[in-house]
N, C-alpha and C positions, 0 to 999 in steps of 0.2 A: 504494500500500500504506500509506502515511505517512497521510494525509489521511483514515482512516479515523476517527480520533480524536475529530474533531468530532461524532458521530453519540452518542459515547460523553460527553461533558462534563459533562452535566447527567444525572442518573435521572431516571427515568419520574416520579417524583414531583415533580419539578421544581424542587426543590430544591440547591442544588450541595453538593459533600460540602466537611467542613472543610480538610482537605490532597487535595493532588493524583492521587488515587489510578488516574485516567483514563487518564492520559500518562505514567505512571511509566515505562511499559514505551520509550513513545519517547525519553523522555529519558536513560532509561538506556541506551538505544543510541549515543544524540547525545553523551554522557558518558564511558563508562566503557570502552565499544571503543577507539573513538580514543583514549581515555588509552595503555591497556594496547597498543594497537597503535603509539604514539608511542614509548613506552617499550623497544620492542622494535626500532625503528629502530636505537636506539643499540648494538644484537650483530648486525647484520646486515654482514654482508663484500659482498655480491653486489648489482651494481648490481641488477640481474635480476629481485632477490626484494624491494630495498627499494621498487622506483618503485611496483608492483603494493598492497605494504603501505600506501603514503604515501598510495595514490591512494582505496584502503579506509579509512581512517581521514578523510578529506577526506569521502567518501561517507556516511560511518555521522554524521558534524555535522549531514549536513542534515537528520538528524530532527528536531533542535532546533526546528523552524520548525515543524510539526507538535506537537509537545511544548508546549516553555517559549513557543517566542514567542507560540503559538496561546492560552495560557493568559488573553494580554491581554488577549483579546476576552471571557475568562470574569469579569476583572474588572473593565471598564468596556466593559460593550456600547453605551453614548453614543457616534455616532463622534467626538466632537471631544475627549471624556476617552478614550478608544483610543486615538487619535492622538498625543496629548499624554506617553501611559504610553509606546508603543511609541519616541518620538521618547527620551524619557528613556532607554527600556531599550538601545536602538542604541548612545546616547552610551556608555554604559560598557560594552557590547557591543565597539565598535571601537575603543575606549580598548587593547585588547590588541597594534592594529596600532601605534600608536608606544611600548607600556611595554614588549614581546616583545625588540625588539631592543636595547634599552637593557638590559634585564636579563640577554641573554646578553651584550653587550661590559662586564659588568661577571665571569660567571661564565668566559668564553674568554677566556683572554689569550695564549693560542697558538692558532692556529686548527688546526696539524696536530697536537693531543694530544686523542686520539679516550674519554679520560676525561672529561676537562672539557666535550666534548659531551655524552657520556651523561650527565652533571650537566645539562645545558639540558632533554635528553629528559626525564629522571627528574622536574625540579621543575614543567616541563608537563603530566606527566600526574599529577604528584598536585594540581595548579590544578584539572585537569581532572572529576579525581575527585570531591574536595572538595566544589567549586562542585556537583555532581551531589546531594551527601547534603545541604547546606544547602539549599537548592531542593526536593530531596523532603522535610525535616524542616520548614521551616518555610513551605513555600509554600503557595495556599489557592487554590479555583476561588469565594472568596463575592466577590458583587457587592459593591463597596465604598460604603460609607456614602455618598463625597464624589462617588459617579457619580449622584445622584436628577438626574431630571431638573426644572426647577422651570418653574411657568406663568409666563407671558408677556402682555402688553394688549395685544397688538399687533394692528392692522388685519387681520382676515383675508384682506378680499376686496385688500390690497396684495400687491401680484407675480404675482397671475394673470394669464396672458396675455388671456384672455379679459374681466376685468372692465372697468365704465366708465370711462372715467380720472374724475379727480375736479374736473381744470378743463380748459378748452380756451382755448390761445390764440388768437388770430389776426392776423396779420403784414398784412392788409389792411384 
């Protein structure tokens, strides 16, 4: 259902539009659920009702992949400047796995004061959120200036498997 996105990137005119207007709707999934379903973790009493939530909100992220990450390939279709963005966007993508828990041993300082968690839920899902409206306000599907690809002199008929080689030794 997610990967339907791709079909949608570019209009028929072939032009990409200024802001992301293609994957809104994914990202808004991969954003704003999980916030508002993160945020609700913290009223929840019942084992029962929160695993099912936790496991929804986990679920409704992986749009993002679909969304924002798929966005890469709208701005540097080159694989090696792809590559290069995607490897960039990961670092501060997974940058959340060691600041997350730093930032709640800074807001929990009891771990059985079920306030001071809903303080951990509440400032996750407004990261959540946030990150959501600057990404739809200021993101862009145009191929970027620094993606041209540029020519090359280089030997064509070099790496074919089939061409002549160009010297022959011989060991007798």
């Amino acid at each position: 259902m997610l990967n339907s996105r791709g079909s949608n990137s570019v209009p028929q005119d072939g032009v990409p539009s200024r802001r992301v207007f293609p994957s809104w709707h994914l990202n808004a999934i991969s954003q704003i659920i999980p916030g508002i379903l993160i945020y609700c973790i913290g009223y929840i009493d019942s084992v029962h009702i929160l695993l099912p939530i936790w496991f929804m909100a986990v679920i409704f992220i992986t749009a993002s992949y679909a969304g924002a990450m798929a966005n890469i390939i709208d701005l540097a279709p080159n694989f090696g400047h792809s590559a290069a963005v995607l490897a960039f966007c990961q670092t501060i993508h997974m940058s959340a796995s060691f600041i997350s828990p730093l930032t709640t041993g800074f807001i929990v300082t009891r771990e059985d004061s079920i306030d001071q968690w809903r303080s951990v839920f509440g400032v996750s899902a407004i990261i959540s959120i946030l990150t959501y409206l600057v990404y739809q306000i200021f993101g862009t599907a145009e191929i970027q200036s620094w993606n041209k690809e540029f020519s090359t002199n280089v030997d064509l008929d070099e790496g074919k498997v089939l061409s002549k080689p160009k010297e022959t030794i011989s060991l007798i």
